[in-house]
KOLNUTOR-958481 format. One line per field, with one value per residue: residue number from 1; residue in three letters; x, y, z of N, C-alpha, C in turn. Coordinates in nm, 3 decimals, always signed. Example, Ala and Ser with C-alpha at 12.3 -4.5 7.8 and 13.67 -1.06 7.14 Angstrom:
seq 1;2
type ALA;SER
n_px +1.319;+1.285
n_py -0.569;-0.225
n_pz +0.780;+0.708
ca_px +1.230;+1.367
ca_py -0.450;-0.106
ca_pz +0.780;+0.714
c_px +1.320;+1.290
c_py -0.330;+0.003
c_pz +0.780;+0.787
This chain:
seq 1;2;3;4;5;6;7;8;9;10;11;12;13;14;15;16;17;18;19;20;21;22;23;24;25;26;27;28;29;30;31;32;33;34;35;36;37;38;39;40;41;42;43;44;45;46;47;48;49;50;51;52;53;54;55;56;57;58;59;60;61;62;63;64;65;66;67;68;69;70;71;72;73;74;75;76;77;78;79;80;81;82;83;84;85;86;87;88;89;90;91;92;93;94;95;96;97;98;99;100;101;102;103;104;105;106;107;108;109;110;111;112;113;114;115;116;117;118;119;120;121;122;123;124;125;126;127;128;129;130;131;132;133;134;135;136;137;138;139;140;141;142;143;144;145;146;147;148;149;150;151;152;153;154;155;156;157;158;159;160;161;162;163;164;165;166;167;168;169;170;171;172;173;174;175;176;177;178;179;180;181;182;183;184;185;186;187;188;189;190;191;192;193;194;195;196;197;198;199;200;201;202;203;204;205;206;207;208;209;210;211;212;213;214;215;216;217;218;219;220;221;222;223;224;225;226;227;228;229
type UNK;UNK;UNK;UNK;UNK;UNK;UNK;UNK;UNK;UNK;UNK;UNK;UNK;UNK;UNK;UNK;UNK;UNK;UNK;UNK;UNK;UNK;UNK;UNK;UNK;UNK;UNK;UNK;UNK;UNK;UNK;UNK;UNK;UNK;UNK;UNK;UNK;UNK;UNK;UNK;UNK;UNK;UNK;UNK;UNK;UNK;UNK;UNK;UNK;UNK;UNK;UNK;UNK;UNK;UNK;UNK;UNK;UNK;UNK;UNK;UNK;UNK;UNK;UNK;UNK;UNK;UNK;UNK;UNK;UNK;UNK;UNK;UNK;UNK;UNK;UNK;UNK;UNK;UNK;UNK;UNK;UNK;UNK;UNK;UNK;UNK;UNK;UNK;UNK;UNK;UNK;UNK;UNK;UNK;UNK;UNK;UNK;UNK;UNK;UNK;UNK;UNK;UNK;UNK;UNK;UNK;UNK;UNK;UNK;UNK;UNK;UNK;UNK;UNK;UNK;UNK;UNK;UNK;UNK;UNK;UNK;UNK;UNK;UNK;UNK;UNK;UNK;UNK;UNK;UNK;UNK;UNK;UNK;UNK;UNK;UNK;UNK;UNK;UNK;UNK;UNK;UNK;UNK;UNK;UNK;UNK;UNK;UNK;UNK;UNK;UNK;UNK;UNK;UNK;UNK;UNK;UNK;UNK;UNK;UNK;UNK;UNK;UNK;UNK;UNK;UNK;UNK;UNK;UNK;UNK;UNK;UNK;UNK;UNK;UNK;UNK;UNK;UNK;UNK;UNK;UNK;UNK;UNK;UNK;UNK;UNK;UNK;UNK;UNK;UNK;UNK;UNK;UNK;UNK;UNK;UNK;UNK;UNK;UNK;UNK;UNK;UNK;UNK;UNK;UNK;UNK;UNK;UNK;UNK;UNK;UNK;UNK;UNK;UNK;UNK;UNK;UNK;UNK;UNK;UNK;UNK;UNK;UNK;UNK;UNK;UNK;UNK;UNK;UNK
n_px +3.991;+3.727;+3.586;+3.658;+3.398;+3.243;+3.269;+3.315;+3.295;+3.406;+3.637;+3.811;+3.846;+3.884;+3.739;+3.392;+3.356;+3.281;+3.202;+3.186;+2.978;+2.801;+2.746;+2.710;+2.412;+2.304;+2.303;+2.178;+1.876;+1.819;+1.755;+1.568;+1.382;+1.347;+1.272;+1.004;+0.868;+0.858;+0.671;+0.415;+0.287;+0.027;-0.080;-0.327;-0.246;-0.141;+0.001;+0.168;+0.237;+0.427;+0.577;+0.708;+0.828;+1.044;+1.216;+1.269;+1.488;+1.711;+1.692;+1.716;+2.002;+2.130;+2.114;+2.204;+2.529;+2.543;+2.545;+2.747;+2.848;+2.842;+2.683;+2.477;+2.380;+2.276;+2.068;+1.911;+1.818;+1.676;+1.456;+1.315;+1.230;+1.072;+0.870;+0.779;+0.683;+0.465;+0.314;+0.153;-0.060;-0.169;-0.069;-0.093;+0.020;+0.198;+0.228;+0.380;+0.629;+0.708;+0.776;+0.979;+1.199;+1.273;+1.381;+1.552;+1.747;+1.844;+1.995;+2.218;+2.338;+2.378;+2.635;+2.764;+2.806;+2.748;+2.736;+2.592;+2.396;+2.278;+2.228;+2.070;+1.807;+1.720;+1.710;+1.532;+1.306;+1.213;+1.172;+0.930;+0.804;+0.744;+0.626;+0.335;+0.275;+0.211;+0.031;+0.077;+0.013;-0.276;-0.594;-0.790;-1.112;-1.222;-1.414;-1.628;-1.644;-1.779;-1.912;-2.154;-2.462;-2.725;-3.035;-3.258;-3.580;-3.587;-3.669;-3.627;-3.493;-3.196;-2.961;-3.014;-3.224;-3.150;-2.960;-3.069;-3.060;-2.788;-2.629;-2.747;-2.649;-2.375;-2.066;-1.852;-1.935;-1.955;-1.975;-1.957;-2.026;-2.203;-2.456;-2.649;-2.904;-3.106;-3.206;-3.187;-3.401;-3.362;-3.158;-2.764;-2.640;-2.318;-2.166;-1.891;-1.854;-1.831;-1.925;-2.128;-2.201;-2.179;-2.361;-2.638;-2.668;-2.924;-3.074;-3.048;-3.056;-3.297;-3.385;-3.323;-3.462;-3.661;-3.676;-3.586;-3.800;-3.794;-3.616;-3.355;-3.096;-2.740;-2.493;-2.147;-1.861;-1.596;-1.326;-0.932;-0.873;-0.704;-0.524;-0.454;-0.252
n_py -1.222;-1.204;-1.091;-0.900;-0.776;-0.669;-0.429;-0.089;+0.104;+0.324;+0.568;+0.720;+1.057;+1.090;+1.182;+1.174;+0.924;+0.890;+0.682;+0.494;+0.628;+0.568;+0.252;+0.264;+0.389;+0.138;-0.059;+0.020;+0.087;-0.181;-0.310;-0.146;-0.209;-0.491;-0.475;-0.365;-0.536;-0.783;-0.638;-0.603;-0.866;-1.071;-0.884;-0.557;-0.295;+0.006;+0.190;+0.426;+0.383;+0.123;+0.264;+0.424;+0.296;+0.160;+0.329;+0.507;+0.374;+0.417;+0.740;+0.808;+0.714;+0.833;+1.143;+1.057;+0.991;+1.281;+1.414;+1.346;+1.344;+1.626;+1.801;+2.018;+1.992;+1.771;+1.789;+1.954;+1.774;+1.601;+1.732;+1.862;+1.557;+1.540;+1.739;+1.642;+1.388;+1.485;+1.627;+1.416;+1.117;+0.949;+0.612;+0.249;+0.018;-0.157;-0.053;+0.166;+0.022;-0.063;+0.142;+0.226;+0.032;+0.060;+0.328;+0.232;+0.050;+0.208;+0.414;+0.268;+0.171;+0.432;+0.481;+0.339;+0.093;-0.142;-0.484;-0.515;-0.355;-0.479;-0.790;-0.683;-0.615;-0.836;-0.990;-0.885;-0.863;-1.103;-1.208;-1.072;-1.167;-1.454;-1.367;-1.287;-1.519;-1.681;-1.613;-1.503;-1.338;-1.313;-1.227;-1.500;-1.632;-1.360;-1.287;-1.275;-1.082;-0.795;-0.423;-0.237;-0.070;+0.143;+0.279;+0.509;+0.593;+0.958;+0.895;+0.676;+0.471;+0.369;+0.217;+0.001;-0.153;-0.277;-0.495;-0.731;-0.916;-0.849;-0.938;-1.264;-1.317;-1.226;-1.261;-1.052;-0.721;-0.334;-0.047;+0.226;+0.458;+0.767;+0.953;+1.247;+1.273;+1.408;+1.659;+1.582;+1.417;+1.159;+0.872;+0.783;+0.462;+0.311;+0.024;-0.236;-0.540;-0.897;-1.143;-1.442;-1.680;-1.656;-1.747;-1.719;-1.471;-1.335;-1.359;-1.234;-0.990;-0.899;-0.948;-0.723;-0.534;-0.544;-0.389;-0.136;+0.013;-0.079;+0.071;+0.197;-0.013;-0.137;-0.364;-0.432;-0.503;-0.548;-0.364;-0.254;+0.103;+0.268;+0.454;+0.347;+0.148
n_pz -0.494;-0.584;-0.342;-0.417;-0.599;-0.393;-0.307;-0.354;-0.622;-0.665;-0.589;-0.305;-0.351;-0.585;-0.903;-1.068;-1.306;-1.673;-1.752;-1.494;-1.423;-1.637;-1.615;-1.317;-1.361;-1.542;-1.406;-1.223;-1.330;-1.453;-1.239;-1.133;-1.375;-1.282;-1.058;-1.057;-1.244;-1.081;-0.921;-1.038;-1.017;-0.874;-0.801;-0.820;-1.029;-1.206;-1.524;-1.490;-1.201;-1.242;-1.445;-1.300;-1.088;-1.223;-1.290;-1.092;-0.941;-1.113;-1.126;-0.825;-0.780;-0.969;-0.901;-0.581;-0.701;-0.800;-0.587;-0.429;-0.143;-0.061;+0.206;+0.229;-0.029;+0.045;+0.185;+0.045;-0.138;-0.009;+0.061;-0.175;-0.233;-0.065;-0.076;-0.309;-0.223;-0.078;-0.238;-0.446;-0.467;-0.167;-0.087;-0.121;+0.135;+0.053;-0.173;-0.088;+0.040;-0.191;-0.319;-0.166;-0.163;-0.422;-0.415;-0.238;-0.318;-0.541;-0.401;-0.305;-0.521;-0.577;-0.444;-0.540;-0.470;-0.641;-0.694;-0.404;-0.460;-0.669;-0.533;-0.313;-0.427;-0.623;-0.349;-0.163;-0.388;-0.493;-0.225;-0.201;-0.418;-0.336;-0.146;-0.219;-0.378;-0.230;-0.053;+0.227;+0.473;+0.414;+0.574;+0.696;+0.616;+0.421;+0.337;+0.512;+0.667;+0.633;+0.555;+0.698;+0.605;+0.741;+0.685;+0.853;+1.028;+1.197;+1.461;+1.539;+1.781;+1.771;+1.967;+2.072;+1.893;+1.674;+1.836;+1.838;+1.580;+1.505;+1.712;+1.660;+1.387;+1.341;+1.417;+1.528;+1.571;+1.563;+1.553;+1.364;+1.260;+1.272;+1.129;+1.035;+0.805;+0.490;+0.582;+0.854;+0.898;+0.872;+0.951;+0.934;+0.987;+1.036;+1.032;+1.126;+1.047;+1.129;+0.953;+1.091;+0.955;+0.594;+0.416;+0.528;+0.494;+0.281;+0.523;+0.723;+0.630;+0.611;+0.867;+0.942;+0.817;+0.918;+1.125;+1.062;+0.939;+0.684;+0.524;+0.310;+0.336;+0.279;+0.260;+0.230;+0.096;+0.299;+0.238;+0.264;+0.291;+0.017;+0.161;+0.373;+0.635
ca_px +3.934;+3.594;+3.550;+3.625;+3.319;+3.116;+3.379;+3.258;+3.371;+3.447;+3.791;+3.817;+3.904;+3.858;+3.591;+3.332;+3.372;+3.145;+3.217;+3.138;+2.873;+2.693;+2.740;+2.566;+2.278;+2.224;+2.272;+2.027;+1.765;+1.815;+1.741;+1.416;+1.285;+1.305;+1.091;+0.879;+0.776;+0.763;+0.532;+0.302;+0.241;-0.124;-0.154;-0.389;-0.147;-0.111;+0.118;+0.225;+0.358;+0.524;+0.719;+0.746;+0.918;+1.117;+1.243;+1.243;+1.636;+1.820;+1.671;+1.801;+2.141;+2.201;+2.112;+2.317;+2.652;+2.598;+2.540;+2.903;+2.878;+2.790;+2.570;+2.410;+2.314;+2.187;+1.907;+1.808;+1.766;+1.546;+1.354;+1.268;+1.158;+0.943;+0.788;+0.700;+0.550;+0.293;+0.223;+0.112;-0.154;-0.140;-0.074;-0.124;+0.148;+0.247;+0.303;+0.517;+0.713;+0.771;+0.876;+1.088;+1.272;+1.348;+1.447;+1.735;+1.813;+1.903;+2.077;+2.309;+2.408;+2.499;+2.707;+2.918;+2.813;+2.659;+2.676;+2.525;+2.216;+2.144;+2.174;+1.967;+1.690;+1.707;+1.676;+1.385;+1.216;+1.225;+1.075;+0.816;+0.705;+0.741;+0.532;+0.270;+0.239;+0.179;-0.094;+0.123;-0.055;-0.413;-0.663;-0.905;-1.237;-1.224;-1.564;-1.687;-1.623;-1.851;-1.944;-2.274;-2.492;-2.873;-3.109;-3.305;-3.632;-3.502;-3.728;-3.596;-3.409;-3.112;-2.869;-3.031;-3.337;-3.028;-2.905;-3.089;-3.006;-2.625;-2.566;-2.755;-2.556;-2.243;-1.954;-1.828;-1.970;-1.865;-2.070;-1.848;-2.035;-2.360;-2.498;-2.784;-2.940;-3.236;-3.249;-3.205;-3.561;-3.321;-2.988;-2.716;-2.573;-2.241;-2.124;-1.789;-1.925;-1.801;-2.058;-2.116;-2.217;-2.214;-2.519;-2.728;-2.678;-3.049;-3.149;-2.997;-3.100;-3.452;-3.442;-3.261;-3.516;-3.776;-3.630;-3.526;-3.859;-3.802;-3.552;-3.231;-2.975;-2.650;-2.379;-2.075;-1.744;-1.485;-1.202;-0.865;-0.831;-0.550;-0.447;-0.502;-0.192
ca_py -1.146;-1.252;-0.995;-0.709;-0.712;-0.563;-0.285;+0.061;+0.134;+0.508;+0.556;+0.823;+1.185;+1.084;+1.257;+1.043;+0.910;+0.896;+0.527;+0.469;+0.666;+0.513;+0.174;+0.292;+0.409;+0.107;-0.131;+0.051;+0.090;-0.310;-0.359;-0.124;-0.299;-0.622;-0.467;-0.337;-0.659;-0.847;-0.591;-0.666;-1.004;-1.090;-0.707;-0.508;-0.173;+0.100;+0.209;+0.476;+0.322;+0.052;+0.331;+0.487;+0.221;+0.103;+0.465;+0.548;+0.357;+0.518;+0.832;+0.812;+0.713;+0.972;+1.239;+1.048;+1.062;+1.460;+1.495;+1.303;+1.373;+1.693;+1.759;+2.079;+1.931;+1.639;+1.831;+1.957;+1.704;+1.510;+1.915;+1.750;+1.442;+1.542;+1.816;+1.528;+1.291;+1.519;+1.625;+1.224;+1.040;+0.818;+0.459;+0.132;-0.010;-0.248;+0.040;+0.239;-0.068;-0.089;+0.219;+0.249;-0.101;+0.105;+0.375;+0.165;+0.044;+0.337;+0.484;+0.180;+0.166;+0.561;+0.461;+0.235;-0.088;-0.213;-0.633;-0.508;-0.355;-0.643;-0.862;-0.627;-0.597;-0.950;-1.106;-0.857;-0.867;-1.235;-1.228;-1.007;-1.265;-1.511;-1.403;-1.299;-1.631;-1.803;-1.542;-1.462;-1.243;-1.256;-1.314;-1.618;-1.580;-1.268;-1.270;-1.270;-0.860;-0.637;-0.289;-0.279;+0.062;+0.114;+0.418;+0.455;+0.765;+1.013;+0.893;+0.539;+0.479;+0.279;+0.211;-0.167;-0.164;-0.394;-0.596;-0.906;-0.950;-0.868;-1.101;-1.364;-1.351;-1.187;-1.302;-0.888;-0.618;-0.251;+0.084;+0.337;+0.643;+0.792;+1.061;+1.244;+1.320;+1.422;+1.777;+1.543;+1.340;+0.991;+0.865;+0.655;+0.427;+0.257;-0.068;-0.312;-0.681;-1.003;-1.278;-1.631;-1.748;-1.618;-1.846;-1.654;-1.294;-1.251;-1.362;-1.086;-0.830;-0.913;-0.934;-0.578;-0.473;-0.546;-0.289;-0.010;+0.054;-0.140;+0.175;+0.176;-0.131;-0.148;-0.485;-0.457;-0.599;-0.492;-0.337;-0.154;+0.179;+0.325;+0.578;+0.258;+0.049
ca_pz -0.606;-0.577;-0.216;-0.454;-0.643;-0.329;-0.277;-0.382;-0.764;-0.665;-0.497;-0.267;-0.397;-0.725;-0.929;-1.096;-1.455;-1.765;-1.731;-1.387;-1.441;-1.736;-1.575;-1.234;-1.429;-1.615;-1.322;-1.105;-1.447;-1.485;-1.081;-1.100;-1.449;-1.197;-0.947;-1.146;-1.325;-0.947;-0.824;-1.103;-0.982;-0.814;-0.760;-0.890;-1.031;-1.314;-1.609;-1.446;-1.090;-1.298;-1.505;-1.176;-1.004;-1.305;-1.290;-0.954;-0.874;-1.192;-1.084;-0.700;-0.855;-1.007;-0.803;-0.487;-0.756;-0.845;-0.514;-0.400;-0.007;-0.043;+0.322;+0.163;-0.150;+0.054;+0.251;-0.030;-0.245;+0.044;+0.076;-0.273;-0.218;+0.029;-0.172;-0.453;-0.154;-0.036;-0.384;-0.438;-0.375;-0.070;-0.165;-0.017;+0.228;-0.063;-0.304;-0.038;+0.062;-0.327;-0.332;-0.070;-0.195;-0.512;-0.389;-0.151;-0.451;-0.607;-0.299;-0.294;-0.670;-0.626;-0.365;-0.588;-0.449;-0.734;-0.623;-0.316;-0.528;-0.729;-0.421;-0.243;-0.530;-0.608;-0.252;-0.133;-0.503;-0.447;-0.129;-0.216;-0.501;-0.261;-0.014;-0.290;-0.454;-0.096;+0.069;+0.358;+0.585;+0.395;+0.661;+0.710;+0.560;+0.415;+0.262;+0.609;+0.656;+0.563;+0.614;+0.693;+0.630;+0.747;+0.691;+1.009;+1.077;+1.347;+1.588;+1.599;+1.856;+1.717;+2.026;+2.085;+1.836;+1.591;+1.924;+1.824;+1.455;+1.508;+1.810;+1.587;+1.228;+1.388;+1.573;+1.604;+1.506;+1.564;+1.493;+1.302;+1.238;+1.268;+1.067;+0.999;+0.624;+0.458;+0.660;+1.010;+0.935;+0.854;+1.013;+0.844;+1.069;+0.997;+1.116;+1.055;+1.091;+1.060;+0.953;+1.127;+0.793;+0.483;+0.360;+0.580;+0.444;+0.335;+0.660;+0.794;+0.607;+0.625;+1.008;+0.962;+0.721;+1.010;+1.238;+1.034;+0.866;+0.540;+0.449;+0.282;+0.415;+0.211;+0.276;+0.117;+0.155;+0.356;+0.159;+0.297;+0.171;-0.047;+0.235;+0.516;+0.603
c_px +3.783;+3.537;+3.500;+3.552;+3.175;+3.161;+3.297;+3.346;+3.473;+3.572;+3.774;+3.902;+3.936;+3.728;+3.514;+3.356;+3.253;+3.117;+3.091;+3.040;+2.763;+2.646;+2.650;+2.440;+2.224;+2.192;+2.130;+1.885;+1.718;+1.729;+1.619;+1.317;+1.219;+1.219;+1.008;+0.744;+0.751;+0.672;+0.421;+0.226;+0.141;-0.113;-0.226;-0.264;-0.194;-0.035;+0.215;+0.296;+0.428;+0.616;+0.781;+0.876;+1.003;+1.233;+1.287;+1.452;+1.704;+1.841;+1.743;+1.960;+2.156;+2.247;+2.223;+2.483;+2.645;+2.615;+2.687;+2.918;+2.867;+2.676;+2.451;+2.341;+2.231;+2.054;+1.874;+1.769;+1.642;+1.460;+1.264;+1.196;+1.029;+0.816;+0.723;+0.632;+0.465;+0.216;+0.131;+0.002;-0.092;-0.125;-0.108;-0.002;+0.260;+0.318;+0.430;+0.626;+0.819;+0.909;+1.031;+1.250;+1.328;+1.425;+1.624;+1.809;+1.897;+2.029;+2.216;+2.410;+2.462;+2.586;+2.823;+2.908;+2.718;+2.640;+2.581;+2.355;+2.180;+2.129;+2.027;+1.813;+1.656;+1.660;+1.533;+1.254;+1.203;+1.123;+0.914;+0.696;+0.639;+0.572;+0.353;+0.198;+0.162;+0.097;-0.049;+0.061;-0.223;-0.493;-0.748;-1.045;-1.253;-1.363;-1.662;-1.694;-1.663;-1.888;-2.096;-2.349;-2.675;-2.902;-3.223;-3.413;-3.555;-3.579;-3.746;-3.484;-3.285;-3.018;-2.871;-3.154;-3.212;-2.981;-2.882;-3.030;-2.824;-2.567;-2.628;-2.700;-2.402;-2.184;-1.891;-1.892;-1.967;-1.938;-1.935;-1.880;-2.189;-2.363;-2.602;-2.815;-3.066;-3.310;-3.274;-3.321;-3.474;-3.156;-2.924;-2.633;-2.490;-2.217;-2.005;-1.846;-1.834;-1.945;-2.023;-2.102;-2.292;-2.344;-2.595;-2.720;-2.790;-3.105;-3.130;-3.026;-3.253;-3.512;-3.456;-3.394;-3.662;-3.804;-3.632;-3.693;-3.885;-3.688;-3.408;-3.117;-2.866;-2.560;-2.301;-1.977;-1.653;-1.339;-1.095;-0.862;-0.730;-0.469;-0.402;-0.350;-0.209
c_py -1.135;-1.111;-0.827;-0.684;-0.661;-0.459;-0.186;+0.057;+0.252;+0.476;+0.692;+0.942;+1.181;+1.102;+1.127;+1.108;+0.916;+0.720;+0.436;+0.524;+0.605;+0.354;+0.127;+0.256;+0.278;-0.020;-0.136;+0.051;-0.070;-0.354;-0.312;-0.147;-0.439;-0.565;-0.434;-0.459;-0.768;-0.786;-0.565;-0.779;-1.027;-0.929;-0.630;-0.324;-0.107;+0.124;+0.235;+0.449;+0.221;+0.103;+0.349;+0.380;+0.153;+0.267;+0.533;+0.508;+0.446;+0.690;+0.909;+0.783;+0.819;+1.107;+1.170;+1.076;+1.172;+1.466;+1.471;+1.399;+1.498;+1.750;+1.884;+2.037;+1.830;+1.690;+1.877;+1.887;+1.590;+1.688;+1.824;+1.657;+1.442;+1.636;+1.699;+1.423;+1.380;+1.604;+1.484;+1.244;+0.964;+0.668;+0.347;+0.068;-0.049;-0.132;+0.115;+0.125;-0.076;+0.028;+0.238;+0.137;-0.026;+0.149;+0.375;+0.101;+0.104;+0.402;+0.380;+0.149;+0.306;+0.545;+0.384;+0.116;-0.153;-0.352;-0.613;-0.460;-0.452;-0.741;-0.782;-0.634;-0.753;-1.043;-1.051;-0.888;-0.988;-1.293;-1.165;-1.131;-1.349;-1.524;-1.362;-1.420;-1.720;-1.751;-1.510;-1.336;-1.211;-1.295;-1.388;-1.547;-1.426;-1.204;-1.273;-1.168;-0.821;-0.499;-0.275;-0.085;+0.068;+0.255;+0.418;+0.611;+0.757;+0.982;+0.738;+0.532;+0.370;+0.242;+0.035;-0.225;-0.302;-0.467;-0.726;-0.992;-0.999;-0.956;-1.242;-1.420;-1.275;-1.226;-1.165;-0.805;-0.512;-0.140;+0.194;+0.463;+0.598;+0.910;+1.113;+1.299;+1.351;+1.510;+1.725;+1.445;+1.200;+1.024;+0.754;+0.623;+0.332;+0.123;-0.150;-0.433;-0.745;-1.164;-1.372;-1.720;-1.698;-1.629;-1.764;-1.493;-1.215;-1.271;-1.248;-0.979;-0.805;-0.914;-0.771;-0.493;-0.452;-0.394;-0.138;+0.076;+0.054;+0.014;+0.125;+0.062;-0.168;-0.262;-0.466;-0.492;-0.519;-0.488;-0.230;-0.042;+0.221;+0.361;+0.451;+0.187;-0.065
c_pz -0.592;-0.432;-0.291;-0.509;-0.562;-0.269;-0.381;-0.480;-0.772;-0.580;-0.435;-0.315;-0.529;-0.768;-1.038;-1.260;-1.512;-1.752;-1.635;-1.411;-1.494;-1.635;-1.418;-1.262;-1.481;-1.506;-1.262;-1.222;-1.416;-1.379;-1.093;-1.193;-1.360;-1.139;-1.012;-1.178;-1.188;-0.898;-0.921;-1.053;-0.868;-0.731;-0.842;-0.908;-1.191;-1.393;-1.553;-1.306;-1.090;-1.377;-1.392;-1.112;-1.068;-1.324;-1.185;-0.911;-1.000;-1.108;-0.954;-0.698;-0.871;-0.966;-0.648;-0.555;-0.768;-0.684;-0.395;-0.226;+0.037;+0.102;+0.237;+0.065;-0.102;+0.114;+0.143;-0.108;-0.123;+0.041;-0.095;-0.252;-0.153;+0.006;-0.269;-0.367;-0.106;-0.135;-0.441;-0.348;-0.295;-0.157;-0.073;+0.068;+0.158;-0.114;-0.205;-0.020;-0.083;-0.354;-0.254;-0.104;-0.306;-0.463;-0.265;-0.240;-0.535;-0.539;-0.311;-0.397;-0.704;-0.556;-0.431;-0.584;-0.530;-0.719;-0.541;-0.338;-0.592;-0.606;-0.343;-0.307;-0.564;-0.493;-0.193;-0.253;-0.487;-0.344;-0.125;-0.297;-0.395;-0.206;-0.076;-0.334;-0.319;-0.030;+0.149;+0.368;+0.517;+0.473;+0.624;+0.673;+0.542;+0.342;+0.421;+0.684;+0.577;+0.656;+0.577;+0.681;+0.637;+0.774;+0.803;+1.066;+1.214;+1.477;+1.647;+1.677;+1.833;+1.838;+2.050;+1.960;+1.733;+1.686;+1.875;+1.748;+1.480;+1.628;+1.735;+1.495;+1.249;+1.490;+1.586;+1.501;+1.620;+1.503;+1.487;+1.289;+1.261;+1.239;+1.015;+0.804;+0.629;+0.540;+0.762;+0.980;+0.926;+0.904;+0.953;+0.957;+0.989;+1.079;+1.068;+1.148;+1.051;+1.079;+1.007;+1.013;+0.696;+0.375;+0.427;+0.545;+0.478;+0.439;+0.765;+0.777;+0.629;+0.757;+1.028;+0.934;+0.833;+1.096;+1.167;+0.926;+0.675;+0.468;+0.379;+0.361;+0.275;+0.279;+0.191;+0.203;+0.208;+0.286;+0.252;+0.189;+0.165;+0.034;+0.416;+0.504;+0.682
């Protein structure tokens, strides 16, 4: 007895009930309130991609039952989907992962196998906390990445004039862009650093500050962005 509650509800060539139906829906609802409220946890997030993803498995339910094996109906309903992701903003790896966890969620509970979605939603939502609560994968000194930015006249020659400094207070550093401003007379040079030691900052900038003509020098921290995974 116990086997048959990860058997598919639907029986073949039988059309779907209001029953089966409702019961889908509220499974998969129940499954993407859970994620929801784990992917709150030490993340910074919004209203709206916590309705979203509390919303997100009913939603994919439903649409996999109308669409009952259908192959036609099925390209278009991804033609869909894919229209509404490149309407969207980009997200962070996290948020797609999230999503994507719903939405197998969803797919699995239109399918019938409703044990198999709460297991499924349960053991990844789980792991997600998990691996949240414990830092897995945040790197080592992360206050020790910054993005470094220095304003520089056009008639300094920047290729080694910074050598000294950055082999002194850096173990890597990494020139990212270079650009000119101020109708060409000043250049902004980019850099991705990692500090020796943090304690020494202003020492750094003040060597910098030597070189560049006392102009503009910006330090800030090294953040991934939204669109970055």
């Amino acid at each position: 007895m116990f086997p048959d509650i990860f058997k598919s509800i639907f029986e073949t060539g039988v059309s779907l009930q209001p029953a089966d139906f409702l019961l889908c829906l509220l499974v998969s609802l129940a499954a993407g309130i859970f994620l929801a409220v784990i992917s709150t946890y030490g993340a910074r997030y919004t209203q709206s991609f916590v309705v979203t993803l509390a919303l997100l498995p009913p939603i994919v339910c439903t649409v996999i039952l109308l669409v009952n094996g259908s192959i036609g109906a099925g390209v278009a309903v991804a033609g869909a989907f894919n229209l509404v992701r490149f309407r969207s903003v980009p997200g962070s790896a996290q948020e797609i992962c999230a999503i994507f966890l719903a939405m197998g969620t969803g797919l699995t509970a239109g399918m019938g196998y409703l044990s198999y979605a709460v297991l499924f939603s349960l053991i990844l939502g789980t792991g997600s906390l998990l691996f949240t609560h414990f830092g897995f994968g945040i790197p080592r000194h992360p206050e020790r990445n910054k993005i470094l930015h220095i304003t520089i006249p056009e008639n300094l020659d920047y290729t080694q004039v910074f050598d000294e400094p950055l082999e002194t207070y850096t173990s890597r550093h990494e020139i990212r862009s270079v650009k000119t401003t101020a109708m060409g007379s000043l250049y902004k040079l980019t850099w991705q650093i990692t500090l020796k030691n943090p304690a020494e900052e202003k020492n750094f900038i003040d060597a910098l500050r030597c070189r560049n003509g006392n102009l503009e020098i910006v330090l800030s921290r090294q953040e991934t962005g939204s669109c970055e995974l």
